[in-house]
C-alpha positions in Angstrom: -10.2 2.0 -24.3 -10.8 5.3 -22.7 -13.3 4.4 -19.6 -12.1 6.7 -17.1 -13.6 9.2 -19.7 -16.6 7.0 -19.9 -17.6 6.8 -16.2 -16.3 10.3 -15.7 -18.7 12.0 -18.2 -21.7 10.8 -16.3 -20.6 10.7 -12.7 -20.2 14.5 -13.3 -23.4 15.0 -15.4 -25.6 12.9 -13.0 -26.1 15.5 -10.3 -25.7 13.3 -7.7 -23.0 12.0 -4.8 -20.1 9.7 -6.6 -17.2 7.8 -4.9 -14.8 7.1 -7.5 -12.3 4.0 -6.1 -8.9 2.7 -7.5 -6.6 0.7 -7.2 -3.3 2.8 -5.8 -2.6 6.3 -4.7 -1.1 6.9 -8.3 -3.8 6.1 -9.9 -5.9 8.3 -7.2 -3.5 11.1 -8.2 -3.6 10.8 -12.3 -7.3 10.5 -12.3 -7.5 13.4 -10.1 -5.5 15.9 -11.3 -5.0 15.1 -14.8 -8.1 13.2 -16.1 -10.9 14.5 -13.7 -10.0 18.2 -14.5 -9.9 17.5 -18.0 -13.3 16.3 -18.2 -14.5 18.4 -15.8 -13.5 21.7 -18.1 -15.2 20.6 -21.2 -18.3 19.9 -19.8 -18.1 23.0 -17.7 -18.9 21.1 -14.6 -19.6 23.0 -11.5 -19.6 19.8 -9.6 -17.1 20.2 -6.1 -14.4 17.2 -5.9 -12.3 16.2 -3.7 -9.2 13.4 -3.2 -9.1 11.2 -0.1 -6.2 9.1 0.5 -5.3 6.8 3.9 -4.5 8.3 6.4 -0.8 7.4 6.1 -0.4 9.7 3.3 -1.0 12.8 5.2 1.3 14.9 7.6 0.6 13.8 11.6 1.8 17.4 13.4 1.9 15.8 16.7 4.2 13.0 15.3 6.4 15.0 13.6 6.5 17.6 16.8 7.5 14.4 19.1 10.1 13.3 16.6 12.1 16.5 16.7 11.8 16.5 19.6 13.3 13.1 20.5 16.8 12.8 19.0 18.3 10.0 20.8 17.8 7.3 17.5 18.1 10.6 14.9 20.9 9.0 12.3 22.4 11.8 10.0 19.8 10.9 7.2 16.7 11.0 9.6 17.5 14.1 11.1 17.8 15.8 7.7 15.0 14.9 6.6 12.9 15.3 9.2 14.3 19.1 8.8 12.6 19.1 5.0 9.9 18.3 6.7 9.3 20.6 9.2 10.1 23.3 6.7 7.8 22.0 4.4 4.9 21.8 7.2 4.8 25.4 7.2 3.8 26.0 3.6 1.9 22.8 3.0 -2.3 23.3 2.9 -3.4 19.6 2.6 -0.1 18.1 4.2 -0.4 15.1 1.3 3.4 13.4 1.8 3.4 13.3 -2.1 4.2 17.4 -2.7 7.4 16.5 -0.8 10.2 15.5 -2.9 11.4 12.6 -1.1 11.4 8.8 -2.0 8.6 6.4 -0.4 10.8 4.3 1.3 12.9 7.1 3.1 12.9 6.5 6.6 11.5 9.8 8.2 7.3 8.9 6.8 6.7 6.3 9.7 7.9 9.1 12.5 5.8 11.9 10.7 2.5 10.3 9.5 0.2 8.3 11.8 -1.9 4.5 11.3 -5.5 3.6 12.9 -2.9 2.4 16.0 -1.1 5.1 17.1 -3.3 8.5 16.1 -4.9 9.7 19.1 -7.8 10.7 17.7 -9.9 14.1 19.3 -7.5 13.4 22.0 -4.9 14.5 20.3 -3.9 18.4 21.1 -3.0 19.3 17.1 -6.6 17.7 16.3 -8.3 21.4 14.8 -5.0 21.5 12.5 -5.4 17.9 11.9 -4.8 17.3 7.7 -6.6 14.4 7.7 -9.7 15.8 9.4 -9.7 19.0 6.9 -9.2 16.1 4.2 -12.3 14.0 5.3 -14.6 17.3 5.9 -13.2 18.3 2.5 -14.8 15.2 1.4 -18.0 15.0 3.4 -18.5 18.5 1.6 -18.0 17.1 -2.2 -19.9 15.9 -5.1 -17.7 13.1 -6.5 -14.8 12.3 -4.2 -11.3 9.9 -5.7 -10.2 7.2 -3.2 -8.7 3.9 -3.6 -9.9 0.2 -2.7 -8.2 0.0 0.4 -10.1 3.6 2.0 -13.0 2.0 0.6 -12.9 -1.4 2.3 -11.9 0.3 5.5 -14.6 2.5 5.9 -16.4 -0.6 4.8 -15.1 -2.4 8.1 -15.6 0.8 10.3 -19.6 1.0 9.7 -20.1 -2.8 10.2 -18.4 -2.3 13.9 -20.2 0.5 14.8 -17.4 3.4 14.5 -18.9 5.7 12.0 -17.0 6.6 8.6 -14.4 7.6 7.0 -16.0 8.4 3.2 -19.8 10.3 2.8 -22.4 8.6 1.6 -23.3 8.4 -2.0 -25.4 7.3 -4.7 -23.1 5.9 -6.8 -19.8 3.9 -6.0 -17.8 3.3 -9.7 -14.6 0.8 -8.7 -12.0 1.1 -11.1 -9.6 -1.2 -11.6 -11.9 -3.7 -9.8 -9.8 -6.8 -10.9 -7.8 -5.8 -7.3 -10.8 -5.7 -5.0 -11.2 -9.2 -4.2 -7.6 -9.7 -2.4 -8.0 -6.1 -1.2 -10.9 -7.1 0.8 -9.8 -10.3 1.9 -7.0 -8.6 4.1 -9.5 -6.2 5.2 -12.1 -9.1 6.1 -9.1 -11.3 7.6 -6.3 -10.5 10.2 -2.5 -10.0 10.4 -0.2 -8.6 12.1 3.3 -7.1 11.1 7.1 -6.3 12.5 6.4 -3.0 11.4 3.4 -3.0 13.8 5.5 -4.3 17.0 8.6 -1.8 16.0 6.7 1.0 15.6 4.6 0.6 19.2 8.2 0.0 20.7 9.0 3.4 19.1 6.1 5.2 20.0 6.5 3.5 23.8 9.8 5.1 24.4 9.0 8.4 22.8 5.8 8.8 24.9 7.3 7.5 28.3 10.3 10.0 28.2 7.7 12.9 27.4 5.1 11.3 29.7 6.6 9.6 32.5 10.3 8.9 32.8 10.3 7.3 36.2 9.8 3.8 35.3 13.4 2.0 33.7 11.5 -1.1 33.4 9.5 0.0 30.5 12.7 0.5 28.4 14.0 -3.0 29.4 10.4 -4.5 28.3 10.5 -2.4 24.9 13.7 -3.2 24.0 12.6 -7.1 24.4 9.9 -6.9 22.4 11.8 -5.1 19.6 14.9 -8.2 20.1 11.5 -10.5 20.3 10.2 -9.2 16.6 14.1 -9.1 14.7 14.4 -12.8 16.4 11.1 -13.8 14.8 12.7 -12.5 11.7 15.4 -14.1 11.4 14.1 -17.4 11.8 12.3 -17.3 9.0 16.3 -17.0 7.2 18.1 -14.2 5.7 16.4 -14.0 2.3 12.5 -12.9 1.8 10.2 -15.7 1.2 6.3 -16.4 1.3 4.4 -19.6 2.1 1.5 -21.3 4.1 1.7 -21.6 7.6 2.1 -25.1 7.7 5.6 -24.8 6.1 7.0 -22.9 9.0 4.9 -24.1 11.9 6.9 -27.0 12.9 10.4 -25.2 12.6 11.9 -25.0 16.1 13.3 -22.0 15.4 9.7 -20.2 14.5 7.6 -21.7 17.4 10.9 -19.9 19.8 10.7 -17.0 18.5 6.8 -17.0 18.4 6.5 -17.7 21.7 9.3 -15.0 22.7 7.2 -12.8 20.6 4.3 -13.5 22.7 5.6 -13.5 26.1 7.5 -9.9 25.1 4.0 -8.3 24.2 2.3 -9.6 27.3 5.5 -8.1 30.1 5.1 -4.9 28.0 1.2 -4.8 28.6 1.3 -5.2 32.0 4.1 -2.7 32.3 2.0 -0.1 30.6 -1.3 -1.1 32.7 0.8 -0.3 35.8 0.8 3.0 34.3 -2.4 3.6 32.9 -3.5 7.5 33.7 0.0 8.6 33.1 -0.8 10.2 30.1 -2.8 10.2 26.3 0.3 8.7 24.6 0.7 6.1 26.8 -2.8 5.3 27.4 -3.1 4.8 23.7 0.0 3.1 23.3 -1.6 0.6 26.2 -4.3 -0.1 24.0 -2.4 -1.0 20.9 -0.1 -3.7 22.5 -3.5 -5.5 24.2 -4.7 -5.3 20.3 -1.3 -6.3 19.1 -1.3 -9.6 21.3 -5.6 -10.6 20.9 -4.4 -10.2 16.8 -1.3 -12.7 17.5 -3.2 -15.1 19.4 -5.8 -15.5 16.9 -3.2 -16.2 14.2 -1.8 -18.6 16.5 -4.8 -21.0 16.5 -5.7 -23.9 14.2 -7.0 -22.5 11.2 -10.5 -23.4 10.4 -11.7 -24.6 6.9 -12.5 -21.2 5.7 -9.2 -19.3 6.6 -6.3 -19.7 5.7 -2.9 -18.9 7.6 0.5 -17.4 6.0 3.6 -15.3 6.1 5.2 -13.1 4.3 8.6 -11.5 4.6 10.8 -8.6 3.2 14.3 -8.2 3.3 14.0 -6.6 7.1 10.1 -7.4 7.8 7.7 -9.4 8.3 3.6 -10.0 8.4 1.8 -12.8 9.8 -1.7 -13.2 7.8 -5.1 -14.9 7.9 -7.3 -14.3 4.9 -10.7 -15.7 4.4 -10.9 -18.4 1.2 -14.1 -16.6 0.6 -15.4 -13.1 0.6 -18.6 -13.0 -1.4 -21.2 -13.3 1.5 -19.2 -10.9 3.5 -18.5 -8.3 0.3 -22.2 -9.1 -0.3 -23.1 -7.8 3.3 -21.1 -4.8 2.9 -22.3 -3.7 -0.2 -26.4 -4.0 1.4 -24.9 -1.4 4.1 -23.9 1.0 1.2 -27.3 1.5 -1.0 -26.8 3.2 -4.6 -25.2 2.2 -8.0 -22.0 -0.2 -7.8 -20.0 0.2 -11.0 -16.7 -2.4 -10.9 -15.0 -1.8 -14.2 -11.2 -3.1 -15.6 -9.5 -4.2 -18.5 -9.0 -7.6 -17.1 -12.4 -8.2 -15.7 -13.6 -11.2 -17.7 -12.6 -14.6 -18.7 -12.8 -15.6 -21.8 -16.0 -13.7 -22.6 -17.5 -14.8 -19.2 -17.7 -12.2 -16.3 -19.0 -14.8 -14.1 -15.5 -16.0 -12.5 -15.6 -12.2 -10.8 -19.0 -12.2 -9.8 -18.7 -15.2 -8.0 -16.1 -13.6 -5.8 -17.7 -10.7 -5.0 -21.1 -12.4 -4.7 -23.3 -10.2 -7.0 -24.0 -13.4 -9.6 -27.1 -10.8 -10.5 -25.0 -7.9 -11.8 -25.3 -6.8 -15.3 -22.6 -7.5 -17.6 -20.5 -6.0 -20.7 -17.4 -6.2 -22.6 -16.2 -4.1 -25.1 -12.9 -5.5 -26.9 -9.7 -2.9 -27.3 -9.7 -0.6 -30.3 -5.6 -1.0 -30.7 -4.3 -2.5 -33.5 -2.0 -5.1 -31.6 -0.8 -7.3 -34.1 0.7 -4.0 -36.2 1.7 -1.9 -33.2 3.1 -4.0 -30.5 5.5 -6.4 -30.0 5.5 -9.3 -27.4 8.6 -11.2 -26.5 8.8 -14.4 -25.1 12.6 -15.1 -24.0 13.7 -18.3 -24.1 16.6 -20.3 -21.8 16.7 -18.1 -18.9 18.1 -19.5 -15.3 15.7 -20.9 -12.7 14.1 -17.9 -11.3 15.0 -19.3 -7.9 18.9 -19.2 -8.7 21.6 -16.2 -8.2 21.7 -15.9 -11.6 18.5 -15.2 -12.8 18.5 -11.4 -12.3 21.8 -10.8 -13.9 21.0 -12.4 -17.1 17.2 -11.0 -17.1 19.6 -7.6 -16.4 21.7 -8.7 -19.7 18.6 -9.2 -22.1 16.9 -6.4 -20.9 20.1 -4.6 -21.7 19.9 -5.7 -25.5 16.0 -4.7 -25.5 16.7 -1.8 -24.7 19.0 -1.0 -27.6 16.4 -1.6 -30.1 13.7 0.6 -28.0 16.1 3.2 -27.5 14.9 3.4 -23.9 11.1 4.1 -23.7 10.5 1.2 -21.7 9.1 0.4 -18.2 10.7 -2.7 -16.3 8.4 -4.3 -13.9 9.7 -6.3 -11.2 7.9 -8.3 -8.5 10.0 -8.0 -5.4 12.3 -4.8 -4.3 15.2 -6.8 -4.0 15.6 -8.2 -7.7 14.9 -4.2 -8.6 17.6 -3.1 -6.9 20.1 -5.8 -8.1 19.0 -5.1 -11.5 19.4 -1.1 -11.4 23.1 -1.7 -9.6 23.5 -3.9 -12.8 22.0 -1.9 -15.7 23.3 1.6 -14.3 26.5 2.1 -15.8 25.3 -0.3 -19.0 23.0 2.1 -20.4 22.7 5.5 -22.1 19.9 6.3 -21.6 18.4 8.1 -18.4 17.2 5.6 -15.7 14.7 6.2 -13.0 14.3 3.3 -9.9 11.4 3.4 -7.5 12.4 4.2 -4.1 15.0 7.5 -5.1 11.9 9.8 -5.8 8.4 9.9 -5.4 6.8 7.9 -8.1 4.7 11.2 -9.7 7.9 13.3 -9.9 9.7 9.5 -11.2 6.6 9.9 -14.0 6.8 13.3 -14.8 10.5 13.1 -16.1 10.1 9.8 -17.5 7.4 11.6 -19.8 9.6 14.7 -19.8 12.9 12.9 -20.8 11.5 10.6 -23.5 14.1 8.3 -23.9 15.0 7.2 -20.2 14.4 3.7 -18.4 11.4 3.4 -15.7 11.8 0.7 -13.6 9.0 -0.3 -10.7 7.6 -2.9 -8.8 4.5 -4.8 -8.7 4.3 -7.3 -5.5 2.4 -10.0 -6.6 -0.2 -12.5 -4.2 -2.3 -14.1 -6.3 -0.5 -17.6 -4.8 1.4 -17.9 -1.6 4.1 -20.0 -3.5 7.5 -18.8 -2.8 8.6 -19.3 -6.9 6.3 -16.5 -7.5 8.0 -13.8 -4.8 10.8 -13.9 -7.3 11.6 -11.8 -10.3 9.6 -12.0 -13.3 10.4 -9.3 -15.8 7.3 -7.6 -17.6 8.8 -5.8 -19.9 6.1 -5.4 -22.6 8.0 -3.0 -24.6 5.2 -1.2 -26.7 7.5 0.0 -29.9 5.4 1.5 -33.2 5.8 -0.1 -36.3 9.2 0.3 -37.9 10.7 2.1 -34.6 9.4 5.6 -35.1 8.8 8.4 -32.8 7.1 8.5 -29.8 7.4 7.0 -26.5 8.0 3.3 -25.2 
């Protein structure tokens, strides 16, 4: 209905500090560099902007100096990409991950880019060349700034303990795509700990004890431990990925073993690295991480009280370990007080029914002012939706392939155009291996590019086959982890031009 357009004509026109929120980074970088400077031109705007994203989405100079630097896991892949880039560092001017052509998943980001846990902070010696810290002044310095709901809840969670910011101040905060917030924030407000986590501070461990210290064997035997300690936890969850309460898995044998493995791993590698303390930054910092590691597993390790609530989730090679508060209102509530101006939550699936009150009452702001506006598309004429009838059980083998199939026949009569939407990586990847030689018509899979160069040439091609994923937690059942296709395949009236 056009509200980007709508909150972006008077955020400029207001004269005043805006923070702009969404809901992903693609959003971030489509409102940013298409809509914002579209709007921005016709009024003739002199307002200053400026993007922020998470700090994982920017080039870490230190990391990416330490990983060339250590070759001794480089496989083939890694090591050529971590050539592109190390060529690319030397042109970049922002150091956003995005400009490289390389896909999301591809295994160099995690030795290149840095998390709250393992950047060093002013401590680290690349700090003046820092991209993130010329990103944040950037922002500091602007008149509307574009982040996304997780930047925003964690600066949110930075001011209430007392470690200053990450975004400015401002008079105005406009949350688009607000129907996300409410989970958002609960992992922000709760706790959880991933494999991820524990596989990246054995990484780091080694890396900065060869560079740092070198004398000590024992470390390696304790790091490779904890790494066997987090695969082991793994695995006893089983082979395939799966989601549930805590309760389902608590009184497996195999779970409580490899928790308490898990445990006792992070603990002999703690002490190893307090023996050590002085040695160096890296290790000092890598120290600190483990004791955070193991106070974060032994709270998830307790009883859950009445207002928590304790689950897992797994991929096909990780894991996370979560516990989310049933309620977030008094806390968002809180949070909000700390940030005085304008709050603007807007979405196209804000209300029920004609009630905004379901939303309200998570956020806790029963007081805010409501309005709906209904869609000016002409749905019944110019859009199709297709309800398919005696597919498999989702949870069965065969439910993908014959999704695969009537997607297959779809796709005849749209002649492409058409966005798949999957909700696990797995069932995408099954159903690109199956679709692949089936089609002809271009397809594009998340994961083999980055998803705005995926975009561009799906608008650029016109006919080709876009499929994505959308990882869905609104329940912690298992059935819902599995593949549900959402193909809404928007065709105009009597199959004309234009795209899907």
């Amino acid at each position: 209905t056009g509200k980007t357009f709508a909150y972006l004509v008077p955020a400029l026109l207001a004269e005043r500090k805006v923070i702009i929120s969404t809901g992903t980074r693609n959003l971030q970088d489509q409102l940013f560099h298409r809509d914002l400077p579209v709007v921005r031109d016709t009024l003739g705007s002199p307002v200053r902007t400026a993007l922020l994203k998470g700090r994982a989405n920017y080039l870490c100079l230190h990391r990416m100096e330490n990983a060339l630097h250590d070759g001794r896991h480089h496989r083939r892949e890694l090591a050529q990409q971590l050539r592109q880039v190390h060529d690319w560092s030397t042109r970049t001017r922002r150091g956003d991950i995005a400009e490289l052509a390389l896909p999301e998943q591809a295994p160099v980001w995690p030795w290149v880019t840095s998390t709250t846990d393992n950047c060093l902070g002013q401590e680290c010696p690349d700090w003046q060349r820092c991209h993130l810290v010329e990103a944040r002044r950037r922002a500091q310095e602007a008149d509307l700034v574009v982040v996304n709901h997780y930047l925003l809840c964690a600066d949110m969670e930075l001011k209430e303990g007392g470690f200053g910011e990450i975004l400015p101040g401002a008079d105005c905060f406009v949350l688009d795509e607000a129907h996300q917030l409410p989970e958002i924030a609960g992992q922000f407000f709760g706790n959880s700990l991933s494999g991820r986590q524990l596989l990246d501070l054995v990484r780091d461990v080694e890396t900065e004890y060869h560079r740092e210290a070198g004398d000590l064997p024992e470390v390696l035997d304790k790091t490779a431990a904890l790494g066997k300690a987090a695969q082991d936890l793994r695995l006893s969850f089983g082979v395939e990925p799966r989601r549930g309460p805590w309760r389902e898995i608590a009184q497996e044998d195999s779970f409580t073993a490899a928790l308490a493995e898990l445990e006792a791993a992070l603990e002999q590698l703690g002490s190893q690295l307090q023996v050590m303390e002085g040695r160096g930054k890296g290790l000092d910092s890598c120290h600190a991480r483990c004791t955070d590691l193991q106070r974060r597993l032994q709270a998830l390790s307790v009883t859950e009280d009445d207002n928590h609530v304790r689950w897992y989730d797994t991929q096909k090679t990780g894991f996370r370990l979560n516990c989310t508060p049933l309620e977030i209102a008094d806390t968002f509530r809180g949070r909000m007080a700390s940030h005085k101006g304008a709050w603007i939550f807007t979405s196209a699936t804000l209300a029920v029914g004609e009630s905004f009150e379901h939303f309200s009452k998570l956020l806790g702001i029963p007081e805010a002012v409501t309005r709906r506006w209904d869609s000016p598309f002409d749905y019944p004429h110019q859009a199709l939706w297709f309800v398919p009838r005696g597919l498999p059980d989702p949870n069965t083998r065969d439910y993908t392939p014959a999704v695969a199939a009537l997607a297959e026949q779809v796709l005849r009569y749209s002649r492409g155009r058409a966005f798949l939407l999957f909700t696990s990586h797995r069932a995408l990847q099954q159903a690109a291996e199956l679709l692949r030689p089936r089609l002809a018509y271009p397809l594009l899979v998340q994961g083999e590019a980055p998803r705005a160069e995926l975009m561009q040439r799906f608008c650029k091609l016109g006919n080709a086959v876009l499929l994505g994923t959308c990882l869905l937690y609104t329940s912690p059942s298992p059935r819902d982890t599995n593949l549900h296709l959402v193909c809404r395949l928007l065709l105009e009236k009597g199959g004309g031009g234009g795209g899907g």
